[in-house]
VEXPA-187865 format. One record per residue: residue number from 1; residue in one letter; x, y, z of N, C-alpha, C, O in turn. Coordinates in nm, 4 decimals. Atoms other than C-alpha are relative to their C-alpha. Layout:
doro,pati,n_px,n_py,n_pz,ca_px,ca_py,ca_pz,c_px,c_py,c_pz,o_px,o_py,o_pz
NUM,A,X,Y,Z,X,Y,Z,X,Y,Z,X,Y,Z
...
//
This chain:
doro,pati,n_px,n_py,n_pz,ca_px,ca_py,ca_pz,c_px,c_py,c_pz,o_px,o_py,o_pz
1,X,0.0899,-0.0594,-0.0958,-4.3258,-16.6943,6.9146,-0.0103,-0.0917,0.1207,-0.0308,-0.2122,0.1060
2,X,0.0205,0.0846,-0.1419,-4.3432,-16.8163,7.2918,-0.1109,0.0400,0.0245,-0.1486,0.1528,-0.0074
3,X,0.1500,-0.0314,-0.0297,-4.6865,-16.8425,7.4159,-0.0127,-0.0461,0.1422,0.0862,-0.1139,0.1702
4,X,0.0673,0.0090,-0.1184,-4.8419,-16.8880,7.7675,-0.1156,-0.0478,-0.0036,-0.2047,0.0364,0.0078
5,X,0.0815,0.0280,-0.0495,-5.0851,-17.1165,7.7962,-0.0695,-0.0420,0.1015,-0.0257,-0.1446,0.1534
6,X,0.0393,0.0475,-0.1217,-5.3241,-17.1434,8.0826,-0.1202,-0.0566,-0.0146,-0.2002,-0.0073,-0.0942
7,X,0.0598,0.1300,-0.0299,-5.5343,-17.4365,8.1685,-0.0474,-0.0381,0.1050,0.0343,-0.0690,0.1917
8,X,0.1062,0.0121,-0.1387,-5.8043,-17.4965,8.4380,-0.0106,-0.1988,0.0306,-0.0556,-0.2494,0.1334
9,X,-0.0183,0.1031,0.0179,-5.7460,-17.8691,8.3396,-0.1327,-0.0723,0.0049,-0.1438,-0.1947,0.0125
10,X,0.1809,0.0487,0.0297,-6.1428,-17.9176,8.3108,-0.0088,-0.0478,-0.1532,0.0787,-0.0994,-0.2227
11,X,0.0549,0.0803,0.1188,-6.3237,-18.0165,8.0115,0.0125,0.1574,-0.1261,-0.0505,0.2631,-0.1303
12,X,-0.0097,-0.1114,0.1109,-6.2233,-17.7875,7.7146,0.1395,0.0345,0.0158,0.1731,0.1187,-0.0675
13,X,-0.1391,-0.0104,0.0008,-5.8344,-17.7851,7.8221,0.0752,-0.0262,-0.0927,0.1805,0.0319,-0.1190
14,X,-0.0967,0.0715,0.0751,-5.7329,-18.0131,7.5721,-0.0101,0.1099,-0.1641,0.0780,0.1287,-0.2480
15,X,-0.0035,-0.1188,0.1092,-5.8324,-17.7494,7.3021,0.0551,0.1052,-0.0242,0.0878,0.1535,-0.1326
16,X,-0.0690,-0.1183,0.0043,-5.6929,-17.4739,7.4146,0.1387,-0.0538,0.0096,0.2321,0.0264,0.0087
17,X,-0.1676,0.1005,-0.0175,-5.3692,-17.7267,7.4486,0.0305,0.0445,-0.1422,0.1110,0.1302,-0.1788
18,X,0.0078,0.0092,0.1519,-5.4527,-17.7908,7.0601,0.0714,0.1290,-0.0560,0.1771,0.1294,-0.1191
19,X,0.0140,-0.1396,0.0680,-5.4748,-17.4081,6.9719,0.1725,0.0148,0.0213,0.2403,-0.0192,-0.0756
20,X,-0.0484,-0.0368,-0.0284,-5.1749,-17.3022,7.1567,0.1307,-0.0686,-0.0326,0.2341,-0.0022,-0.0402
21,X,-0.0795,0.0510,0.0597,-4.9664,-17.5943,7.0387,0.0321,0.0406,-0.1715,0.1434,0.0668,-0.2172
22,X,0.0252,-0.0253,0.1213,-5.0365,-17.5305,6.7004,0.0438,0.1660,-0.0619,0.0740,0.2040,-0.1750
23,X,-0.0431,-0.1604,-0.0267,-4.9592,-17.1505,6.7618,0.1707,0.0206,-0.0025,0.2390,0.1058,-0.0592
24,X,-0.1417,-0.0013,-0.0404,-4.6113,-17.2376,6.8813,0.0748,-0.1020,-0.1109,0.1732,-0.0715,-0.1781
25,X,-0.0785,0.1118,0.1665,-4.4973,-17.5224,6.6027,-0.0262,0.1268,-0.1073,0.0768,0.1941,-0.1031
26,X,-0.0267,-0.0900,0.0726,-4.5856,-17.2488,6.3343,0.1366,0.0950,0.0072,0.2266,0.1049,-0.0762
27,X,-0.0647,-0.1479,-0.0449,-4.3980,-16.9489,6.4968,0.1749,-0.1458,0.0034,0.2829,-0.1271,-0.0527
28,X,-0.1386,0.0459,-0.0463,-4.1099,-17.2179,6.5987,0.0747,0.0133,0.1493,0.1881,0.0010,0.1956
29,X,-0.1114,-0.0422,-0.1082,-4.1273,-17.1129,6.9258,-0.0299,-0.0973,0.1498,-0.0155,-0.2195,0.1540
30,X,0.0092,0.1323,-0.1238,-4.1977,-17.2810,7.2822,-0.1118,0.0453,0.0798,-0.1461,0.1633,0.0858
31,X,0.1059,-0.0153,-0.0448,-4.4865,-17.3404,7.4841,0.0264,0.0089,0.1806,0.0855,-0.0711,0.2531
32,X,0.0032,-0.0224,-0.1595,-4.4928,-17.2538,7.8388,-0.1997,-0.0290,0.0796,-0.2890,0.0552,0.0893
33,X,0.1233,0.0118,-0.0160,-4.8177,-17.4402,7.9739,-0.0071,0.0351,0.1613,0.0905,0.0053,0.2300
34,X,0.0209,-0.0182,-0.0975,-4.9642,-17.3217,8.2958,-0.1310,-0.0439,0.0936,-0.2426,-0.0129,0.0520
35,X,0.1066,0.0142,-0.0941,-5.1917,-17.4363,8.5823,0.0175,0.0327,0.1330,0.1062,-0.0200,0.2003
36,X,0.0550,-0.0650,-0.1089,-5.3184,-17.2428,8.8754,-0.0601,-0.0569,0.1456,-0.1794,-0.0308,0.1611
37,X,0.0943,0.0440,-0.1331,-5.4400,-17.3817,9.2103,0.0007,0.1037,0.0676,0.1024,0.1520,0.1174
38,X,0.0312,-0.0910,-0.1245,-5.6248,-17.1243,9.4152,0.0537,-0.0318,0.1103,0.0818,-0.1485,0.1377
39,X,-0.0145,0.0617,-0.1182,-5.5308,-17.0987,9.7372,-0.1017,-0.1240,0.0405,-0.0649,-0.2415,0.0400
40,X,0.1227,0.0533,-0.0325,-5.8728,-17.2376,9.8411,-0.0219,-0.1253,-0.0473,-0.1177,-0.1791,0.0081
41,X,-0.0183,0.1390,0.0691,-5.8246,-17.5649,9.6458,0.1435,-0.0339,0.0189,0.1906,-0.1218,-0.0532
42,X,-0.1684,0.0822,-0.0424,-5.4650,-17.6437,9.7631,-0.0660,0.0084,0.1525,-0.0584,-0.0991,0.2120
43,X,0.0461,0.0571,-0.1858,-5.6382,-17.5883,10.1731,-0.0887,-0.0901,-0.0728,-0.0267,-0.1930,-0.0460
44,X,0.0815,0.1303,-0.0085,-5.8987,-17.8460,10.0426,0.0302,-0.1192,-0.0401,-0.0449,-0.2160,-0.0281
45,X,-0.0803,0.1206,0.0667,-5.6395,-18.0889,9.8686,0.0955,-0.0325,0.1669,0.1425,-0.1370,0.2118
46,X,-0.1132,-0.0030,-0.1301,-5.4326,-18.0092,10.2084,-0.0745,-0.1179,0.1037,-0.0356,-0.2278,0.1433
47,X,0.0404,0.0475,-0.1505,-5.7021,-18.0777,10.4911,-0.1009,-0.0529,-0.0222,-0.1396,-0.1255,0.0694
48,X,0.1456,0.1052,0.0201,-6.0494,-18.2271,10.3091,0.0174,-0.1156,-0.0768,-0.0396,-0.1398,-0.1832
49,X,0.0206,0.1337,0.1231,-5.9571,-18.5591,10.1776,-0.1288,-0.0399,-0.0289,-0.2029,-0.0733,0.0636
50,X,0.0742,0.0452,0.0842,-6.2045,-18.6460,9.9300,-0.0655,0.0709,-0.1011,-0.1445,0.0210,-0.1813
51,X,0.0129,-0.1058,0.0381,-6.2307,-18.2899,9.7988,0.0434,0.0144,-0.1563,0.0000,0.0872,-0.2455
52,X,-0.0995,0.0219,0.1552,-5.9896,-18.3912,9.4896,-0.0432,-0.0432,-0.0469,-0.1583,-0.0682,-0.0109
53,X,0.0204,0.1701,0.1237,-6.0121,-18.6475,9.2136,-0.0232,-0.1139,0.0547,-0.1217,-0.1877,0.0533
54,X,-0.0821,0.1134,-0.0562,-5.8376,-18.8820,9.3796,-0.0968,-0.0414,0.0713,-0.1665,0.0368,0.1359
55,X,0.0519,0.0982,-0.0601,-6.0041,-19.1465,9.5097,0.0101,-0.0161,0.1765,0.1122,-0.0593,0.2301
56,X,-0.0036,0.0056,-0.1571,-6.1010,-19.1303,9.9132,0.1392,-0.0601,0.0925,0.2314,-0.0076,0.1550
57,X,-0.0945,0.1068,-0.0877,-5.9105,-19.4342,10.0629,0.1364,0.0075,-0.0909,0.2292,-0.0479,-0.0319
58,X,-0.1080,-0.0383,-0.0262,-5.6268,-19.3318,9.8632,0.0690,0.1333,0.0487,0.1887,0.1570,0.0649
59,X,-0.0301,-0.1425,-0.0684,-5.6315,-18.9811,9.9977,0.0646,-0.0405,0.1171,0.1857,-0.0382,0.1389
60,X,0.0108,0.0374,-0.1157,-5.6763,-19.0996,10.3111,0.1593,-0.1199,0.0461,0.2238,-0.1525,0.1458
61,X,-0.1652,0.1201,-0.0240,-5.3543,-19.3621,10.2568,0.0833,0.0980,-0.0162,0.1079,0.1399,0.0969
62,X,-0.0559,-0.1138,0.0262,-5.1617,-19.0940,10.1422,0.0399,0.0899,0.0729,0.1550,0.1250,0.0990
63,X,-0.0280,-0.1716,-0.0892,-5.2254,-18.7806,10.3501,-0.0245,-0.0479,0.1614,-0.1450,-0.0630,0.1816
64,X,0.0258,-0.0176,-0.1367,-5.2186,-18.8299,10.7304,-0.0280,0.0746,0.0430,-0.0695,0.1671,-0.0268
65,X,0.0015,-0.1579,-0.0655,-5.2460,-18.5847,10.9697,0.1499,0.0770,0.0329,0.1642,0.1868,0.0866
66,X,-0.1535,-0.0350,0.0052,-4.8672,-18.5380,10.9626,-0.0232,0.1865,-0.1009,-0.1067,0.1749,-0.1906
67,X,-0.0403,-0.0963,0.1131,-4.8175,-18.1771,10.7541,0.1056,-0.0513,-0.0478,0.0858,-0.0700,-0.1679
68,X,-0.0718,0.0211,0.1311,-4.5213,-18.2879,10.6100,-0.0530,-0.1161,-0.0678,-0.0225,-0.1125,-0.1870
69,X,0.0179,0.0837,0.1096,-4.6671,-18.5997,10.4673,-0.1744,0.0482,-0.0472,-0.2560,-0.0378,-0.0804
70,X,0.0924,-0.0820,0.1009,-4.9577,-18.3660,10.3228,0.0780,0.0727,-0.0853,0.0456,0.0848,-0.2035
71,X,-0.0895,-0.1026,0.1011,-4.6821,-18.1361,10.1855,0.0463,-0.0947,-0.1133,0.0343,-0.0707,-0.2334
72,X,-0.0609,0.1024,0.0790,-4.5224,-18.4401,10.0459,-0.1131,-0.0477,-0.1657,-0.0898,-0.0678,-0.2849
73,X,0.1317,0.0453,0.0876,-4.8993,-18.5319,9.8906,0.0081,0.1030,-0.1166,0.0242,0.0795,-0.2363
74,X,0.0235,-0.1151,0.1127,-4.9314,-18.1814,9.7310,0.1003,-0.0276,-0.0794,0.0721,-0.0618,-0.1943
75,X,-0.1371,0.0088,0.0990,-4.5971,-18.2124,9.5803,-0.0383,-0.1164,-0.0661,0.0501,-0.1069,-0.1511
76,X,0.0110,0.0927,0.0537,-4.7024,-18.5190,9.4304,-0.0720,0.0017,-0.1007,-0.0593,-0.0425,-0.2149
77,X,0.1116,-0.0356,0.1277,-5.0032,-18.3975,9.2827,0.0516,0.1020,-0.1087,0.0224,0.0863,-0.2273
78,X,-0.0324,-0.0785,0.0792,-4.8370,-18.1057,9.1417,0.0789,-0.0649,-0.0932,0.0752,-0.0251,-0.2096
79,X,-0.0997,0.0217,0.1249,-4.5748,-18.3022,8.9602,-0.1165,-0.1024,-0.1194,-0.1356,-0.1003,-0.2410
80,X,0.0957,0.0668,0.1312,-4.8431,-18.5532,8.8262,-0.1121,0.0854,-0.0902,-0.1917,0.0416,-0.1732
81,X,0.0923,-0.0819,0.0897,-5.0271,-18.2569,8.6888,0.1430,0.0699,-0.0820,0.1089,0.0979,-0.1969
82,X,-0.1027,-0.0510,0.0873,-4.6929,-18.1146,8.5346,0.0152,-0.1245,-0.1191,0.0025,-0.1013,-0.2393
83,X,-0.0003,0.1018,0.0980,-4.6536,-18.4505,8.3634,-0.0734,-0.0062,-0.0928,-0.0376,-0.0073,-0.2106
84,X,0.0694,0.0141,0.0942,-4.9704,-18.4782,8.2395,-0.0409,0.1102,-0.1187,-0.0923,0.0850,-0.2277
85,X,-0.0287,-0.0955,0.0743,-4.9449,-18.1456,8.0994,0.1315,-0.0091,-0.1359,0.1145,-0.0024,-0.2577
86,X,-0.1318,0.0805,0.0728,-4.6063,-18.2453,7.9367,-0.0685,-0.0861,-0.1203,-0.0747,-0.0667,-0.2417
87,X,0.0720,0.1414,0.0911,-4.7875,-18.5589,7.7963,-0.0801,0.0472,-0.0954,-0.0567,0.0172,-0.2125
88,X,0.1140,-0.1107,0.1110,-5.0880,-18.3204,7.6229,0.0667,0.0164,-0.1354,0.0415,-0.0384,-0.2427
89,X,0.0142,-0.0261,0.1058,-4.9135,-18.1585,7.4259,0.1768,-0.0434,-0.1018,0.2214,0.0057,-0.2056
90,X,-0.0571,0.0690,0.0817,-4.6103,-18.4067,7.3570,-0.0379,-0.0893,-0.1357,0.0310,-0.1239,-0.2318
91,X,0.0670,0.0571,0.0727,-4.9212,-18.5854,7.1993,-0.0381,0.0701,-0.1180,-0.0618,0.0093,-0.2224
92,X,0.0326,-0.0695,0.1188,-5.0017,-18.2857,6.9750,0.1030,0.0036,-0.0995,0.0897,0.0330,-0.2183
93,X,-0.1028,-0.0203,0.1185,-4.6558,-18.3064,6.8393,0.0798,0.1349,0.0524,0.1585,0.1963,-0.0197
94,X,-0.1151,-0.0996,-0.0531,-4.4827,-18.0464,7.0386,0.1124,-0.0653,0.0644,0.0992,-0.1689,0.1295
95,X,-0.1335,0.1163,-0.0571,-4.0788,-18.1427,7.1346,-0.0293,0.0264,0.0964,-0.0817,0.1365,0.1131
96,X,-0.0201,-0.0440,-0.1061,-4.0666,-18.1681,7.4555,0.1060,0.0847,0.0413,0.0971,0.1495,0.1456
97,X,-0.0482,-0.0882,-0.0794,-3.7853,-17.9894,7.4824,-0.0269,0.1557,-0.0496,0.0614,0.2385,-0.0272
98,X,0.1028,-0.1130,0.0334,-4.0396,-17.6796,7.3304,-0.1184,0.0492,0.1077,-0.1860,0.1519,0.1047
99,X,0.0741,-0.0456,-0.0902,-4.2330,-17.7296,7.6548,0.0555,0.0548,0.1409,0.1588,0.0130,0.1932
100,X,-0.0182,0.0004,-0.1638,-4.2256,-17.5960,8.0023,-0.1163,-0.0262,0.1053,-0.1870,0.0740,0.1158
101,X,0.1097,0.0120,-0.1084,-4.4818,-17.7130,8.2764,0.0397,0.0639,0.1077,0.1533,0.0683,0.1549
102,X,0.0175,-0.0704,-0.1152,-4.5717,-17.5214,8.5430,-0.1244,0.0045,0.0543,-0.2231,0.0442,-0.0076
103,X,0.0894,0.0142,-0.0770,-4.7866,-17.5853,8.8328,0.0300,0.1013,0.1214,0.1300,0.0783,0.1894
104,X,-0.0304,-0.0384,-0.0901,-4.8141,-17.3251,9.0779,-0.1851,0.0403,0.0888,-0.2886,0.0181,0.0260
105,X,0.0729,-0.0189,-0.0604,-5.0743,-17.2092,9.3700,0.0358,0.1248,-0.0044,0.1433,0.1709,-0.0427
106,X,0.0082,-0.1243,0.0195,-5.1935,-16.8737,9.4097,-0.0916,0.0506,-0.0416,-0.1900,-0.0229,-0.0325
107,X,0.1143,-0.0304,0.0630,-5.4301,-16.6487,9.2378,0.0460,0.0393,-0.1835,0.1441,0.1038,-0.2206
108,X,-0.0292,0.0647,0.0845,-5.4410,-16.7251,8.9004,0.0336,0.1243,-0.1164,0.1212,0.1062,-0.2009
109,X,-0.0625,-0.1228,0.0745,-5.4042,-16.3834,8.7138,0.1078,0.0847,0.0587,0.1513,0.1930,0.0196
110,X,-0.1477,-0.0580,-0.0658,-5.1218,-16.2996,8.9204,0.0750,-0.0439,-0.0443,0.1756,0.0114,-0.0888
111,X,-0.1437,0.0951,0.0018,-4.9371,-16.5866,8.8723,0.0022,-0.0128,-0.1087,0.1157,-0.0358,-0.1503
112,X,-0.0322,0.0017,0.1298,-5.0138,-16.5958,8.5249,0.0935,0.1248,-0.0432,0.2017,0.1065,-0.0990
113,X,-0.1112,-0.1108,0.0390,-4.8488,-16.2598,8.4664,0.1280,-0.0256,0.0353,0.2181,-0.0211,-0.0485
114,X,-0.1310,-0.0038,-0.0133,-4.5644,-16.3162,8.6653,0.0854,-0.1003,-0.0712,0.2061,-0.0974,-0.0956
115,X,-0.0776,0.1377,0.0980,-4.4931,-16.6436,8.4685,-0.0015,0.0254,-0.1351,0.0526,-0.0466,-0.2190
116,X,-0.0217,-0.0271,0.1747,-4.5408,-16.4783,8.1335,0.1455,0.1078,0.0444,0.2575,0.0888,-0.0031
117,X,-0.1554,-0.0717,0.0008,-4.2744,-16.1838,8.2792,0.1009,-0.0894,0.0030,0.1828,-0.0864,-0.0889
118,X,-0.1519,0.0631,-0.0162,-4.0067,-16.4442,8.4174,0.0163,-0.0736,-0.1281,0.1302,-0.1202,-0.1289
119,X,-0.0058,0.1052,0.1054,-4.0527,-16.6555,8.0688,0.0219,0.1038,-0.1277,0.0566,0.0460,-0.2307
120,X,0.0343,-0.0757,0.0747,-4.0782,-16.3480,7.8576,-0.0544,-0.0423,-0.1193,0.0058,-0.0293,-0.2259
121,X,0.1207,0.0728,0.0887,-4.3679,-16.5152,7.6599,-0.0457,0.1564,-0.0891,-0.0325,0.2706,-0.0449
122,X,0.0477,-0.1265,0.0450,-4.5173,-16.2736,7.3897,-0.1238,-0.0135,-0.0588,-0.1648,0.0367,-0.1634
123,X,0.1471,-0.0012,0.0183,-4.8641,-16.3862,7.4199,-0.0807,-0.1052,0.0812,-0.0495,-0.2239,0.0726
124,X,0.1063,0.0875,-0.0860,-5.1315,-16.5470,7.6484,-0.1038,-0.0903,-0.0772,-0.1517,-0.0450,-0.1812
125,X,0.1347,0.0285,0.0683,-5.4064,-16.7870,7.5461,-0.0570,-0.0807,0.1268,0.0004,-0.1430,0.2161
126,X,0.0903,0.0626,-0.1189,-5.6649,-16.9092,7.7696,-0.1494,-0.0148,-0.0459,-0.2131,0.0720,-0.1057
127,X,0.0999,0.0558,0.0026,-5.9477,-17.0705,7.7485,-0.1384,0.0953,0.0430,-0.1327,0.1468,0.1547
128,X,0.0763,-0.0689,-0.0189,-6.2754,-16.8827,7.7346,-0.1585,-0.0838,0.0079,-0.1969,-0.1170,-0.1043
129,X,0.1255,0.0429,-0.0173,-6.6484,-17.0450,7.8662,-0.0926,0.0748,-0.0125,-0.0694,0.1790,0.0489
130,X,0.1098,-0.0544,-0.0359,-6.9933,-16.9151,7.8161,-0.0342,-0.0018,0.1576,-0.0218,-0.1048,0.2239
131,X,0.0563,-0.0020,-0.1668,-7.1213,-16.8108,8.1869,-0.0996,0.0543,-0.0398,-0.1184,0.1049,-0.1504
132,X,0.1367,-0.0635,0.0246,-7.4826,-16.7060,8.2803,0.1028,0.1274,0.1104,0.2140,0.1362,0.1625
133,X,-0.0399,-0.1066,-0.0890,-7.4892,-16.3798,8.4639,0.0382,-0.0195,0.1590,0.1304,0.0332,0.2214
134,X,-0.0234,0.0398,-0.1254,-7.5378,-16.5409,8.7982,0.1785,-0.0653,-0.0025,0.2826,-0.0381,0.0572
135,X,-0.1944,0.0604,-0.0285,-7.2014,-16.7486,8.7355,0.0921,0.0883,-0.0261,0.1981,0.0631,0.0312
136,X,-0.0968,-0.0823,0.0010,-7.0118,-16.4554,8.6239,0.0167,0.1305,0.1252,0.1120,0.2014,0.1575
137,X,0.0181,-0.0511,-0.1726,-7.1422,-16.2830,8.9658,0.0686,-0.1087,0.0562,0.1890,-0.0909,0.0372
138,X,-0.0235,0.1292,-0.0815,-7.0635,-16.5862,9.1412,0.1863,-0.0124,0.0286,0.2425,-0.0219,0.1377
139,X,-0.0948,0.0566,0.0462,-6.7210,-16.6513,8.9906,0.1202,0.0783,-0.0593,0.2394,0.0517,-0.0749
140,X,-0.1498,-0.0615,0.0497,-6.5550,-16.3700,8.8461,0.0656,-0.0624,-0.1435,0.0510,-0.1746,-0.1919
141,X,-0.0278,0.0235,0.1344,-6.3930,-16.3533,8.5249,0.1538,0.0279,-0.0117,0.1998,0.1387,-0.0394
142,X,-0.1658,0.0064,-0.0109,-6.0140,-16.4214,8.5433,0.0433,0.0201,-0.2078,0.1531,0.0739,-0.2216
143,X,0.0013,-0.0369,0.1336,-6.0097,-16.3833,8.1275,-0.0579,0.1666,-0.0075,0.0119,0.2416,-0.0758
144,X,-0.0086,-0.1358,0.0493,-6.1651,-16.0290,8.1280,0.1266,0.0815,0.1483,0.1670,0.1969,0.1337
145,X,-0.1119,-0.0542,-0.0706,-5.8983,-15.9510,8.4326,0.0999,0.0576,-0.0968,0.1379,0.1673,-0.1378
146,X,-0.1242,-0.0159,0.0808,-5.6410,-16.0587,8.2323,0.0000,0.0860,-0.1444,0.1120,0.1199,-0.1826
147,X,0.0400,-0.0342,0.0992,-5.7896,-15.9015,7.9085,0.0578,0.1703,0.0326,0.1183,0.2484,-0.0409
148,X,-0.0109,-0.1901,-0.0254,-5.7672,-15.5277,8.1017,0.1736,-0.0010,0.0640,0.2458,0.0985,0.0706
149,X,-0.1106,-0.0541,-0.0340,-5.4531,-15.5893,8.2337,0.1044,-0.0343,-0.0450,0.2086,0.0246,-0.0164
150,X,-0.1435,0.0298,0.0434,-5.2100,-15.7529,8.0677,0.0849,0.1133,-0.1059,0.0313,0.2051,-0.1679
151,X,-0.0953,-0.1252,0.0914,-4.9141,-15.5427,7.8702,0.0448,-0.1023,-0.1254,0.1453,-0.0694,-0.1883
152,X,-0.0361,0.0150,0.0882,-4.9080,-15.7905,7.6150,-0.1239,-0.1397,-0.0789,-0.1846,-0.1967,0.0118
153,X,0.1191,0.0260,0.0459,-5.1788,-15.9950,7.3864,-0.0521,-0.1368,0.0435,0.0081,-0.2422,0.0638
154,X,0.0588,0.1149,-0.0760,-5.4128,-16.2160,7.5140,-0.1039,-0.1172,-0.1398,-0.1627,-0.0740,-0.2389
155,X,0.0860,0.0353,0.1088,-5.5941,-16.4773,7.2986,-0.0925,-0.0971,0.0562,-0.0387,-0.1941,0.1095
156,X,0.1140,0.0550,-0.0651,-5.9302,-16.6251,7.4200,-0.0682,-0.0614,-0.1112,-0.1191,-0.0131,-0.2123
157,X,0.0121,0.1089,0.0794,-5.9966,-16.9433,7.2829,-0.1360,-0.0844,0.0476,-0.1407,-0.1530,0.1498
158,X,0.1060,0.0364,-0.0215,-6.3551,-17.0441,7.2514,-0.0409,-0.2084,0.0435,-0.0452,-0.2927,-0.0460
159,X,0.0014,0.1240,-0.0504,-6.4129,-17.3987,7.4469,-0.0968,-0.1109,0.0858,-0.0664,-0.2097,0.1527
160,X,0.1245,0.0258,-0.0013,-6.7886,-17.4614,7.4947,-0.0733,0.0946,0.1676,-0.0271,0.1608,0.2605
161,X,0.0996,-0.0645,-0.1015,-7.0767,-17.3451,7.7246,0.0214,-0.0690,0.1197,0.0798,-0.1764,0.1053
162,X,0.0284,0.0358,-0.1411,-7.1203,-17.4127,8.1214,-0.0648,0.1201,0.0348,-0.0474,0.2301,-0.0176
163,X,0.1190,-0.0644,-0.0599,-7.3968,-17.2640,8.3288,-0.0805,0.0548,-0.0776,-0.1545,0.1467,-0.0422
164,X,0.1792,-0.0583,0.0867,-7.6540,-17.1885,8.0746,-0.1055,-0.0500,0.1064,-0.2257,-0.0319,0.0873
//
């Protein structure tokens, strides 16, 4: 079984890593892990240094006002988030050559579909949070998206509360 997992890379990632590893060593088959950057968080990695993780003054060393040496930045970040993805769930005991990382921008139930079609994965899992009502106003629910639309099974993997 090939699976599709997607990963917000917050706090409760490494579980749904767990699940989905554990999903794919059974079956024998390969993991295709995925992470999403909104548009809206690749312009604030682009043009608001200090917006990221990453530490100010190395943003700021890093990204000029050049665009290509911001393009250069993004590309940088993306591969060190492919890695560390890699690394996850080499640690669970998956071969690496059972994984694929993928970092792409975009909107995140789009790109998840189209990366389960080009991979022909035969099942999703994603990470599922408690929201209050206001945050699911607020925020939208990219899990019941994907829940109504996908053409093939989704598995929503319980990974604690936020916004109570």
């Amino acid at each position: 079984m090939n699976v599709l997992v997607a990963v917000d890379m917050g706090p409760g990632s490494d579980t749904v890593l767990a699940f989905a590893a554990g999903l794919a060593m059974q079956a024998g088959g390969k993991v295709h892990v995925v992470h999403i950057i909104t548009e809206e968080e690749e312009e604030d990695r682009r043009h608001k240094p200090g917006s990221s993780s990453e530490p100010l003054d190395e943003i700021l060393r890093v990204a000029t006002d050049s665009d290509e040496e911001q393009t250069e930045y993004v590309d940088l970040m993306l591969t060190r988030t492919r890695l560390e993805l890699m690394k996850s769930l080499v640690e669970l005991g998956v071969a690496e050559s059972s994984i694929t990382a993928i970092v792409r921008t975009g909107k995140p139930v789009e790109e998840i579909q189209r990366i389960a079609a080009e991979n022909a994965v035969d099942a999703l899992i994603i990470g599922m949070r408690h929201r209050s009502r206001v945050g699911k106003f607020l925020l939208g629910s990219d899990l019941q998206e994907l829940l109504l639309s996908s053409d093939r099974p989704v598995v929503a993997v319980p990974i604690g509360n936020t916004n109570r």
